[in-house]
C-alpha positions in Angstrom: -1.8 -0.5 6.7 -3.5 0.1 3.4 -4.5 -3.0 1.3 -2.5 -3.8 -1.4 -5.6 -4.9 -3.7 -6.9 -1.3 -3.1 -5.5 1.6 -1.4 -8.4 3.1 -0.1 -9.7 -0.2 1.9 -9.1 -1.4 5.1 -7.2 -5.1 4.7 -8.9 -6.5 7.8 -7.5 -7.0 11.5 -6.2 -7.6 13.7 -3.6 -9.3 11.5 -3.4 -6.4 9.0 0.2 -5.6 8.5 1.2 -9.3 8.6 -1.4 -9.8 5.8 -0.6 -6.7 4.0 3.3 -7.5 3.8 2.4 -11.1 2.1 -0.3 -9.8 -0.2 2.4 -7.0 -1.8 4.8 -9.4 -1.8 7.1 -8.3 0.3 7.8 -11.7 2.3 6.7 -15.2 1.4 5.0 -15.8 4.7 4.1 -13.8 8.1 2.7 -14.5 11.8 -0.7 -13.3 12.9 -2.4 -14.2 16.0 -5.9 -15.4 15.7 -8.7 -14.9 18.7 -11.9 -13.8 16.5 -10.7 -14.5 13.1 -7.4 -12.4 12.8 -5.4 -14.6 11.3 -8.1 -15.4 8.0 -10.1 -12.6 8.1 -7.1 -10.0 6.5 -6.1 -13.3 4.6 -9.3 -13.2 3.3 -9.4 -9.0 2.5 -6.0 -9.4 0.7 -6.4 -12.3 -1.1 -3.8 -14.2 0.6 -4.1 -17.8 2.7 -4.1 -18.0 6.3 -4.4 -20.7 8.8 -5.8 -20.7 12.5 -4.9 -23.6 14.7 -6.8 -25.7 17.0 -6.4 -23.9 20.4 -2.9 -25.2 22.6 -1.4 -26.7 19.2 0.9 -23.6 18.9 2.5 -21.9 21.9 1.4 -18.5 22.8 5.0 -17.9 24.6 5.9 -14.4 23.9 2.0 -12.7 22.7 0.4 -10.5 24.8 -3.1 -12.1 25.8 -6.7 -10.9 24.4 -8.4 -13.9 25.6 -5.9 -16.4 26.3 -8.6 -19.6 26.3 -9.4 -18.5 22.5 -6.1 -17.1 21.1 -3.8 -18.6 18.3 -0.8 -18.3 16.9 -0.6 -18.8 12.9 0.8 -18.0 9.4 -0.5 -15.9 6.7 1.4 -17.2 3.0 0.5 -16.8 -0.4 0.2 -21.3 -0.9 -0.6 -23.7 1.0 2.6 -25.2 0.7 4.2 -22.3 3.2 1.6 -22.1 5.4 2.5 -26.0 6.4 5.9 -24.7 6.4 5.2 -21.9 8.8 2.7 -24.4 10.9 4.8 -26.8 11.3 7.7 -25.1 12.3 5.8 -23.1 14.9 3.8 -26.4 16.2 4.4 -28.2 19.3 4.0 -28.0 23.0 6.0 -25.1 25.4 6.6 -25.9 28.6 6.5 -22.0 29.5 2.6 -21.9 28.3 0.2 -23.2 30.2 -2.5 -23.5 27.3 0.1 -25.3 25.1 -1.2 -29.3 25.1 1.3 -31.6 25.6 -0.3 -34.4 25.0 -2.2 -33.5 21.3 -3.2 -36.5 18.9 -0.8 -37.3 16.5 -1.6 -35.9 13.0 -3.4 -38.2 10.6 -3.4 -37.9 6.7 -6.7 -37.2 5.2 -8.8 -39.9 3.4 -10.2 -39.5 0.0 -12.6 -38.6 -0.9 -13.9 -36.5 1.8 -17.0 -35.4 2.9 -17.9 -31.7 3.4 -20.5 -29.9 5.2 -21.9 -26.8 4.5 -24.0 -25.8 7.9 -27.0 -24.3 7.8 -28.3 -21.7 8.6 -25.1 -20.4 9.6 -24.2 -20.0 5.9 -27.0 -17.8 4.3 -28.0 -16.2 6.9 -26.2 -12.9 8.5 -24.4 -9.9 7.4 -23.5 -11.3 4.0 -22.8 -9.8 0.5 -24.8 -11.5 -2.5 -21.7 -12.0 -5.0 -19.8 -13.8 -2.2 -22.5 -16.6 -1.2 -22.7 -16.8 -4.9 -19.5 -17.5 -5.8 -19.2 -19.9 -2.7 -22.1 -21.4 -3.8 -20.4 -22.0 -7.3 -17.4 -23.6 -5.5 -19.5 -26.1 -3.5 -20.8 -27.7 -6.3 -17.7 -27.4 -8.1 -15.9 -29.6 -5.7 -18.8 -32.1 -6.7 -16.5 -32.4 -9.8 -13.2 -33.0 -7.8 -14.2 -36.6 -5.6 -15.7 -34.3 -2.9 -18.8 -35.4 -1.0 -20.7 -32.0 -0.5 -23.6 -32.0 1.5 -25.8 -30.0 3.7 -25.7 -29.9 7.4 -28.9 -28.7 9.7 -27.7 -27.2 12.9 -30.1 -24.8 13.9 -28.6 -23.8 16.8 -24.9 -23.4 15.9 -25.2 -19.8 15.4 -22.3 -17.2 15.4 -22.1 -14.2 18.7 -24.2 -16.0 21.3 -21.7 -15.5 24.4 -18.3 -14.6 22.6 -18.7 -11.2 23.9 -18.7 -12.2 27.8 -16.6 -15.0 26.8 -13.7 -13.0 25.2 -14.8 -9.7 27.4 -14.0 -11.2 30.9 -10.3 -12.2 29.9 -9.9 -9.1 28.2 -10.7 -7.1 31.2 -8.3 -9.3 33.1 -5.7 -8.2 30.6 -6.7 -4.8 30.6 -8.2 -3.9 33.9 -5.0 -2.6 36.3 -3.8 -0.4 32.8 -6.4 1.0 32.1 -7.1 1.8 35.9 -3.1 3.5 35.5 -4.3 5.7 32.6 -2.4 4.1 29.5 -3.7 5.4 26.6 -6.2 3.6 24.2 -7.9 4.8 21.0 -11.1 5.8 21.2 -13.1 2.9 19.7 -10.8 0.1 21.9 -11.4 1.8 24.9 -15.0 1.8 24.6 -14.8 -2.0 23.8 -13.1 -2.5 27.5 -15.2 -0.7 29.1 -17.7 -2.7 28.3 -15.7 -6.0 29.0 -15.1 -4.1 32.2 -18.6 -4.9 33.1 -18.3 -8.4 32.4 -19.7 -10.3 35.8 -19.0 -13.8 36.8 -22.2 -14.9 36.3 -21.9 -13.8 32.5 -18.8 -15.4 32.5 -20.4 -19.2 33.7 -23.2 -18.5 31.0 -20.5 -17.7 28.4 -19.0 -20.8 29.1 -22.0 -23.3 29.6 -23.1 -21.5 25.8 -19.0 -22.6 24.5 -19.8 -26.1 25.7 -23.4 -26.2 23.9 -21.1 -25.3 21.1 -18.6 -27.5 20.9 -21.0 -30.7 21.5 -22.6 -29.5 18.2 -19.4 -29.3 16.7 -18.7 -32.9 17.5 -21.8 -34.2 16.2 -20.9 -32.1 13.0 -18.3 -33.9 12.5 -19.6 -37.0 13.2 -21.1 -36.7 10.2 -18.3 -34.6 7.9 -14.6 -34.5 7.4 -15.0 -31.0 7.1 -17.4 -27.7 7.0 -17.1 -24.7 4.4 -18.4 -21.3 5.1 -17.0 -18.4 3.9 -14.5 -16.7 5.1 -15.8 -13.1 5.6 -19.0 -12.2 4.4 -18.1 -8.8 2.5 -14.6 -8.0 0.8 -14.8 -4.5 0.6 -14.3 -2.7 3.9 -13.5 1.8 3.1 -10.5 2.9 5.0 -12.4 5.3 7.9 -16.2 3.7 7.2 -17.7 2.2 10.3 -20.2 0.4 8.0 -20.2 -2.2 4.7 -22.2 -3.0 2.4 -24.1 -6.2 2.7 -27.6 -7.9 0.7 -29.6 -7.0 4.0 -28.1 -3.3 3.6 -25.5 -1.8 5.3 -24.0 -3.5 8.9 -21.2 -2.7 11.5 -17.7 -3.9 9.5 -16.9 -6.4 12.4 -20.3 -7.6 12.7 -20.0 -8.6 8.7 -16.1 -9.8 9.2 -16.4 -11.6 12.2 -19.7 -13.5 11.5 -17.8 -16.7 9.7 -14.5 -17.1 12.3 -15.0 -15.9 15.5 -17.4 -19.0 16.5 -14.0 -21.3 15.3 -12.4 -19.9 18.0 -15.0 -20.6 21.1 -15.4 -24.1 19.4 -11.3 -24.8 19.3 -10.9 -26.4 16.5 -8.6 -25.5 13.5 -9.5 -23.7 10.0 -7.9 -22.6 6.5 -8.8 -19.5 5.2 -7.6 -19.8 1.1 -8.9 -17.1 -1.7 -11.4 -18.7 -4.8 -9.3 -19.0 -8.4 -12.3 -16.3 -9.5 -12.6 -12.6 -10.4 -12.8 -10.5 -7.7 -9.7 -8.3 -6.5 -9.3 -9.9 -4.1 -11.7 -12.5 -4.6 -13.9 -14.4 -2.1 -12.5 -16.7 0.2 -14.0 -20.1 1.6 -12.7 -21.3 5.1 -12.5 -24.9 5.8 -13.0 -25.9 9.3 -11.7 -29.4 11.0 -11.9 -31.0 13.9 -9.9 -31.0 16.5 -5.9 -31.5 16.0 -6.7 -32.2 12.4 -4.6 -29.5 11.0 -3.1 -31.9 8.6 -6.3 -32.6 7.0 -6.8 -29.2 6.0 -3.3 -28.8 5.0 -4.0 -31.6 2.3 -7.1 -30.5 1.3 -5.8 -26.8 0.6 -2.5 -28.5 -1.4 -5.4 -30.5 -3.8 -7.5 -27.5 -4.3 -4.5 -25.7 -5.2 -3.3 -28.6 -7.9 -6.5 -28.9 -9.0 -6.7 -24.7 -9.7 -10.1 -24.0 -7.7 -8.2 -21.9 -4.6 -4.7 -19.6 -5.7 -3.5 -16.4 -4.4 -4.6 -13.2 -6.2 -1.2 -11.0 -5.6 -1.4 -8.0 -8.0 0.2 -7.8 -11.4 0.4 -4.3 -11.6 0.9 -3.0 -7.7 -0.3 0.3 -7.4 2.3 0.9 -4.7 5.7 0.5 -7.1 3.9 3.3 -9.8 
């Protein structure tokens, strides 16, 4: 699909044409499914809101598996106010999936004020564009002026990658294996990414795994400390239509290197995030994710609802859409 803030760039995957239906307006709200970042990343290139779920809140009855430990169901909407719609609607336990949890804590309204995070070096570091870290930079100490309690957090060792590839490569082969083996066709650049799954062992996968649980323990003691953490969202906004490559301040990187390098860790860690586009210039403009703990989907729910009230997040939908001239 081509982006509706620019024709010739890509509007980000895997969730493109559910992204790319909101952002032109087309429908108020969409469903993407979320194992890397699918869901907020084309939120994030169309300047659009999208939220991924802790893992098991939705049902994955009915979606074809990539990695089914790390998929998600969830909406893509232009305000908060539908996405909650969309979530809650969609929510609850199936007893046709396995993964969905049954017995998930009962949702809890969120205190104010709260207290943010901003980890380090995770944010900063990476395949990052200048103007986004500085306009996320602007909105951090911008919520200073809204009751929020921003603050940095050290965790060394809570870096994006690690093990995601043998960890999301070893169900994907599962998935993938006997077709592929039958001759269905692929595109070029997925079947390469198989084959390489393909080659996933067992003993990658039990390092993959020991590396998730390293993970989420530092997760936990995040948020220990925090309500929340803010990254954001993708690290570059512009990604050309056919262009293997994007521009970032260390020079130019792979495009799902630099997309991926803010959401794919949510998903090893489980826990739940909002992906909403800055009230700043920028077509689209940058977009911050918010990350929860655990079942705590609520929490960011309210939080999104304030910063919309309070005019520091809104969706960007064109005024003059190149597609109706």
């Amino acid at each position: 699909p081509l982006n509706p803030a620019a024709p010739d760039r890509c509007p980000g995957g895997s969730g493109s044409g559910s992204a790319a239906a909101v952002a032109a307006g087309f429908v108020r709200m969409a469903v993407g499914t979320d194992t890397g970042g699918s869901v907020r990343v084309p939120a994030a290139m169309t300047g659009v809101m999208g939220l991924k779920v802790t893992h098991g809140r939705i049902p994955l009855t009915g979606v074809v598996p990539l990695a089914a430990s790390l998929d998600t169901v969830g909406p893509i909407a232009t305000t908060v106010q539908d996405l909650d719609l969309a979530y809650r609607a969609m929510r609850g336990p199936d007893p046709a999936d396995p993964w969905s949890v049954h017995a998930a804590p009962m949702p809890r309204a969120a205190h104010v004020p709260l207290r943010i995070g901003v980890p380090r070096p995770w944010v900063g570091s990476g395949p990052v564009d200048r103007w986004v870290l500085a306009e996320f930079a602007a909105f951090t100490d911008e919520l200073g002026h809204h009751r929020f309690d921003v603050v940095d957090v050290d965790l060394p060792n809570l870096v994006p990658w690690g093990r995601i590839a043998e960890l999301s490569g070893a169900q994907a082969a599962r998935v993938h294996r006997e077709w592929m083996s039958k001759g269905k066709p692929y595109g070029d650049e997925v079947a390469a990414r198989l084959r390489t799954a393909l080659e996933v062992s067992v003993d990658d996968l039990v390092d993959a795994l020991a590396w998730q649980a390293g993970m989420q323990d530092l997760a936990r003691q995040a948020f220990a400390e925090v309500d929340l953490l803010a990254t954001p969202t993708v690290g570059v906004l512009r990604k050309d239509i056919g262009v293997d490559e994007v521009a970032t301040q260390e020079g130019p990187a792979n495009y799902r290197h630099a997309l991926s390098w803010f959401t794919a860790l949510v998903n090893s860690l489980g826990v739940p995030a909002l992906s909403v586009p800055l009230a700043t210039k920028g077509d689209p403009p940058p977009s911050v994710q918010l990350i929860a703990p655990w079942w705590a989907e609520e929490t960011l729910v309210a939080v999104g609802r304030r910063l919309e009230r309070e005019g520091l997040v809104h969706d960007r939908l064109p005024t003059d859409p190149w597609w109706w001239t």
